[in-house]
MIFIDO-470433 format. One line per 10 residues: number of its first residue (from 1); their letters; for each residue x, y, z of N, C-alpha, C. Coordinates in pm, 1 decimal, padded with zeros to 6 digits, always signed. Example, Ala and Ser with C-alpha at 12.3 -4.5 7.8 and 13.67 -1.06 7.14 Angstrom:
2
1 = AS = +01319.0,-00569.0,+00780.0,+01230.0,-00450.0,+00780.0,+01320.0,-00330.0,+00780.0 ~ +01285.0,-00225.0,+00708.0,+01367.0,-00106.0,+00714.0,+01290.0,+00003.0,+00787.0
This chain:
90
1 = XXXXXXXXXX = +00081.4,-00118.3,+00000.0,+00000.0,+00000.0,+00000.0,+00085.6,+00124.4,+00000.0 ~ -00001.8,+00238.2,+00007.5,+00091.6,+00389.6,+00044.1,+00224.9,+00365.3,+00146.0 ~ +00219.5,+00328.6,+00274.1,+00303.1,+00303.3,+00313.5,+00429.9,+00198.3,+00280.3 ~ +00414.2,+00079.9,+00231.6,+00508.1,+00034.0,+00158.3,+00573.6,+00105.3,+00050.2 ~ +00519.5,+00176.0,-00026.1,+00558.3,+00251.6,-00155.0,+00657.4,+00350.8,-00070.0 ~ +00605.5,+00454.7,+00025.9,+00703.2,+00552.3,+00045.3,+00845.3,+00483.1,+00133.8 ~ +00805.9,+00365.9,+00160.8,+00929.9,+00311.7,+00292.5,+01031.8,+00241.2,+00142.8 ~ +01009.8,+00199.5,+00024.1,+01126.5,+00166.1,-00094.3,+01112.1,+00248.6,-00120.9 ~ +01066.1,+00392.5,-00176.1,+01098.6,+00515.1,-00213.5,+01194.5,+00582.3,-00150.5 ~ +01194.4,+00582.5,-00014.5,+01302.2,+00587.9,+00094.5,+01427.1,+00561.1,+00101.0
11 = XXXXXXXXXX = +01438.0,+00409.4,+00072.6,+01567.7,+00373.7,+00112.6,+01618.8,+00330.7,-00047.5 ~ +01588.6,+00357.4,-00177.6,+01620.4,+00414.2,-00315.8,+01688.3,+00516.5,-00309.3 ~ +01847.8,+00452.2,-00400.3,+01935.1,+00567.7,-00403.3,+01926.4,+00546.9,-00589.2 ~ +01967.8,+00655.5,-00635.7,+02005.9,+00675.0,-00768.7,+02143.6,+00679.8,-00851.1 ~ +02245.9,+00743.8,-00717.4,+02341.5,+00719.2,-00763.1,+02428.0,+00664.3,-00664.6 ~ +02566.9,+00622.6,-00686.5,+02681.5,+00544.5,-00562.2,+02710.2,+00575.8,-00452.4 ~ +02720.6,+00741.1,-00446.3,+02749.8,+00820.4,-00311.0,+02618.8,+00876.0,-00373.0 ~ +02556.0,+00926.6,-00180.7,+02523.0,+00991.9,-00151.8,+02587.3,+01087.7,-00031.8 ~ +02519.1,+01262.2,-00137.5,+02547.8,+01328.4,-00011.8,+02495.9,+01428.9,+00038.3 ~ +02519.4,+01442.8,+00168.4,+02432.3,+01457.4,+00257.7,+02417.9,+01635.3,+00330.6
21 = XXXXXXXXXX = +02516.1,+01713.9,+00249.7,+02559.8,+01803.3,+00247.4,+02486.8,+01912.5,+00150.0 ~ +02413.1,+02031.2,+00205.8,+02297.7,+02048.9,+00150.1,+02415.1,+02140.4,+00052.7 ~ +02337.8,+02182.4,-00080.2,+02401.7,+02287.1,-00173.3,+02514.8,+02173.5,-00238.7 ~ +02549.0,+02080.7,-00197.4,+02737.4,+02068.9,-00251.4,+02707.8,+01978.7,-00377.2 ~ +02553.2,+01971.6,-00441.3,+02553.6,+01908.2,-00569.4,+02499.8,+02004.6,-00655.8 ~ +02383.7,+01979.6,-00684.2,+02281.7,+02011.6,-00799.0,+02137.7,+02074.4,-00691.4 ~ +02119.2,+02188.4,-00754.4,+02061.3,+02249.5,-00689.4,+01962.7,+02370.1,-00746.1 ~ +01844.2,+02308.0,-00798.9,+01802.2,+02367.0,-00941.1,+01608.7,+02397.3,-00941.8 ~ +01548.8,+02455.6,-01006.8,+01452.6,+02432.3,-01016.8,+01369.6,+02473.5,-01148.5 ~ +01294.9,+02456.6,-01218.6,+01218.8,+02440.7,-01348.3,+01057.2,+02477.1,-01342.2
31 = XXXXXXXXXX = +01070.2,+02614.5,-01414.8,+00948.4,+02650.7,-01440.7,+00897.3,+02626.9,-01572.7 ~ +00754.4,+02571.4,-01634.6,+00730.8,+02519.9,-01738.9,+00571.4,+02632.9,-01786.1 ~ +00612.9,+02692.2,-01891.5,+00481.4,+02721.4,-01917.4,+00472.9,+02653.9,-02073.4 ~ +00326.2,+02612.8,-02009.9,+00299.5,+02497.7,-02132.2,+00219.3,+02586.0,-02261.1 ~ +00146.5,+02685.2,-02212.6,+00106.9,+02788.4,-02366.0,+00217.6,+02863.2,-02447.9 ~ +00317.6,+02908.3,-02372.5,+00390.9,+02942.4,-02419.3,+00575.0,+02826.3,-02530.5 ~ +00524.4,+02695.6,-02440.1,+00618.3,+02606.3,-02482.9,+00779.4,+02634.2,-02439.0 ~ +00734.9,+02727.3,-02324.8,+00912.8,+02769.2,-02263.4,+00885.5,+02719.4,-02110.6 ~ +01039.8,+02743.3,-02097.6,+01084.7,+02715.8,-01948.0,+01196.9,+02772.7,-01928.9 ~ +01200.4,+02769.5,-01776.8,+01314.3,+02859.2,-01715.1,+01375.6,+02807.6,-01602.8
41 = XXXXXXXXXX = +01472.3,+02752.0,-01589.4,+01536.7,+02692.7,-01462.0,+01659.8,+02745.8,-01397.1 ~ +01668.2,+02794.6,-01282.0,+01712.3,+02831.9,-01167.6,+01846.5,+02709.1,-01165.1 ~ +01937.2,+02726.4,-01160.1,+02041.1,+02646.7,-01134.3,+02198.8,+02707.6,-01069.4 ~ +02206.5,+02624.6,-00921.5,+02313.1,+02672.9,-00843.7,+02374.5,+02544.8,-00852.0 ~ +02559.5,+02566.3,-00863.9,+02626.6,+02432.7,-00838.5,+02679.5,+02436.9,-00759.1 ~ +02667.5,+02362.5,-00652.1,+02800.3,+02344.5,-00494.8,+02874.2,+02318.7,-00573.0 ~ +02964.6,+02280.0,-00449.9,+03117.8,+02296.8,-00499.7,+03141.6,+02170.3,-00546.6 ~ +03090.8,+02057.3,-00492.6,+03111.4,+01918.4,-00545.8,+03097.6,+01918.0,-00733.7 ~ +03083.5,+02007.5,-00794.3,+03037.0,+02026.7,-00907.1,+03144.8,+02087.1,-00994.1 ~ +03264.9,+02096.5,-00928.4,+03348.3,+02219.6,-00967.6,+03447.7,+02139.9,-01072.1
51 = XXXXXXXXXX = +03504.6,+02154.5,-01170.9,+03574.9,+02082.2,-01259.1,+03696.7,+02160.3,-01241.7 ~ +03757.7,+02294.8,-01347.5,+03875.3,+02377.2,-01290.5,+03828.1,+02443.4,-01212.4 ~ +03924.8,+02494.0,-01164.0,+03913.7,+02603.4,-01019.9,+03806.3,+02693.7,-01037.6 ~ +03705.8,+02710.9,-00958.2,+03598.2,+02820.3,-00991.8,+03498.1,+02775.8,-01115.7 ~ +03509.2,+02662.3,-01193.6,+03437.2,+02657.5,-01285.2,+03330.0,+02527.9,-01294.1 ~ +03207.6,+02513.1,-01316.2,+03146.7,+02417.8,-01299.7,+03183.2,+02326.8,-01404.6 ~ +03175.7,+02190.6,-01339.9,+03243.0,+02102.2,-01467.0,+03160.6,+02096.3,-01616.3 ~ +03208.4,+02069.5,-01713.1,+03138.3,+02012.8,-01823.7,+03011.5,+01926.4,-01838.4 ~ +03099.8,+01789.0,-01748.9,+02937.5,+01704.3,-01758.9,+02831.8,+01749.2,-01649.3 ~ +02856.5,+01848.7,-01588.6,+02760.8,+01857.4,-01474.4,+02660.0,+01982.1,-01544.6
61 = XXXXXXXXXX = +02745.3,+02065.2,-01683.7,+02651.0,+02133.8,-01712.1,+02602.1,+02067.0,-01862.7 ~ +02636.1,+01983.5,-01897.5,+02513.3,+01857.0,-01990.8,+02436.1,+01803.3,-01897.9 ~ +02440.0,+01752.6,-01792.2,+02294.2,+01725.4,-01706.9,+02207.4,+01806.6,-01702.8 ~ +02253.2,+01934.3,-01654.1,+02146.6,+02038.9,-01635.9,+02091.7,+02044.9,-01743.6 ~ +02167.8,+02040.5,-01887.0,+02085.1,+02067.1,-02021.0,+02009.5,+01987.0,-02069.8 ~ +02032.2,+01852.9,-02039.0,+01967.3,+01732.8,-02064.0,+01826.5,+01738.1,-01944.3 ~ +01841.5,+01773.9,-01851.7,+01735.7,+01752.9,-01750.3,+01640.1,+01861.6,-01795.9 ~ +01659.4,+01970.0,-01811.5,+01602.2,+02083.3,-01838.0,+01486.6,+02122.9,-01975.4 ~ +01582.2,+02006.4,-02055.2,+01502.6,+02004.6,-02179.5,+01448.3,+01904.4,-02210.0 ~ +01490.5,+01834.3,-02145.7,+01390.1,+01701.1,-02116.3,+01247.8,+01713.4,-02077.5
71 = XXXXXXXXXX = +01291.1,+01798.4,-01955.4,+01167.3,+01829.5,-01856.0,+01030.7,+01952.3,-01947.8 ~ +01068.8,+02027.3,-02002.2,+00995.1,+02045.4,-02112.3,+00939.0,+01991.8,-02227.2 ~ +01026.7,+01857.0,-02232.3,+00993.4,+01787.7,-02350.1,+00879.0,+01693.1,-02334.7 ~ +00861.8,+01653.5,-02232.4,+00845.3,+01602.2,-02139.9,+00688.7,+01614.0,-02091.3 ~ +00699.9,+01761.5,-02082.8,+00562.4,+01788.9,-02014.3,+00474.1,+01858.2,-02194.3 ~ +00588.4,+01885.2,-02280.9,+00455.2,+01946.5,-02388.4,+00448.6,+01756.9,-02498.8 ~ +00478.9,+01638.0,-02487.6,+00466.1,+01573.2,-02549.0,+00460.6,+01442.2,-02446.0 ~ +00477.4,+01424.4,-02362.8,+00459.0,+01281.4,-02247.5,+00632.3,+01219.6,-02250.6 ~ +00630.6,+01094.4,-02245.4,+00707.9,+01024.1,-02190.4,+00839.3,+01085.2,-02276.5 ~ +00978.2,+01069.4,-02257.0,+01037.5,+01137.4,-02340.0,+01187.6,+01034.9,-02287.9
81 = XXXXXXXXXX = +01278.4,+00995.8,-02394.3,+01436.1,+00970.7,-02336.6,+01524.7,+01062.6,-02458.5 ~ +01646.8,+01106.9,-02369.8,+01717.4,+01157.8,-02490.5,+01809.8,+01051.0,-02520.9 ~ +01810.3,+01080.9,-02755.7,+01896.5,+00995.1,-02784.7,+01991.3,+01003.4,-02811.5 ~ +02055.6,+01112.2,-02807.9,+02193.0,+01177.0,-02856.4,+02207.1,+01333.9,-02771.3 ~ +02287.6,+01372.9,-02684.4,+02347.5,+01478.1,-02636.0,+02465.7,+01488.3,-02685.1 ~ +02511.6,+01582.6,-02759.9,+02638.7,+01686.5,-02823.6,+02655.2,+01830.1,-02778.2 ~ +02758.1,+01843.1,-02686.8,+02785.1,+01976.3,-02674.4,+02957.0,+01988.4,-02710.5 ~ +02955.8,+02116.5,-02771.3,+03132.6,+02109.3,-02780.9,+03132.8,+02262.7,-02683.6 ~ +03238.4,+02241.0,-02611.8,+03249.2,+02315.8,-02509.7,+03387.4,+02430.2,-02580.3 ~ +03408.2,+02524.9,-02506.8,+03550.2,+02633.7,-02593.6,+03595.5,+02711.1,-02407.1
């Protein structure tokens, strides 16, 4: 029942480490307007995120792009996977 569902929802991890340290990952949020077919997401990276000194890494900012446009894709057409991500970075 409800309670079984939230007690494995619970103890479900997604990735190897978890951590427990608020801010030090991904830290984001996504506004969707569906008449308009845009969105806008809020995105802070802790430091766990940092690739060179001061700079957020590469793959951490293809997640955000992948999540982001997903999540629009997502909500104006239903179920959605991406099949190809290409970014060339400079």
């Amino acid at each position: 029942g409800i309670h079984l569902s939230k007690l494995i929802q619970a103890k479900a991890r997604l990735f190897t480490r978890n951590v427990k340290e608020q801010g030090a990952t991904f830290e984001y949020v996504v506004f969707v307007n569906k008449e308009e077919k845009r969105c806008v997401c809020v995105f802070q990276a802790g430091h766990l995120l940092e690739g060179a000194p001061g700079h957020v890494h590469g793959g951490a900012i293809a997640t955000i792009i992948d999540t982001v446009t997903g999540t629009l894709a997502g909500f104006l057409s239903g179920p959605i996977m991406t099949a190809n991500l290409s970014i060339d970075y400079r």
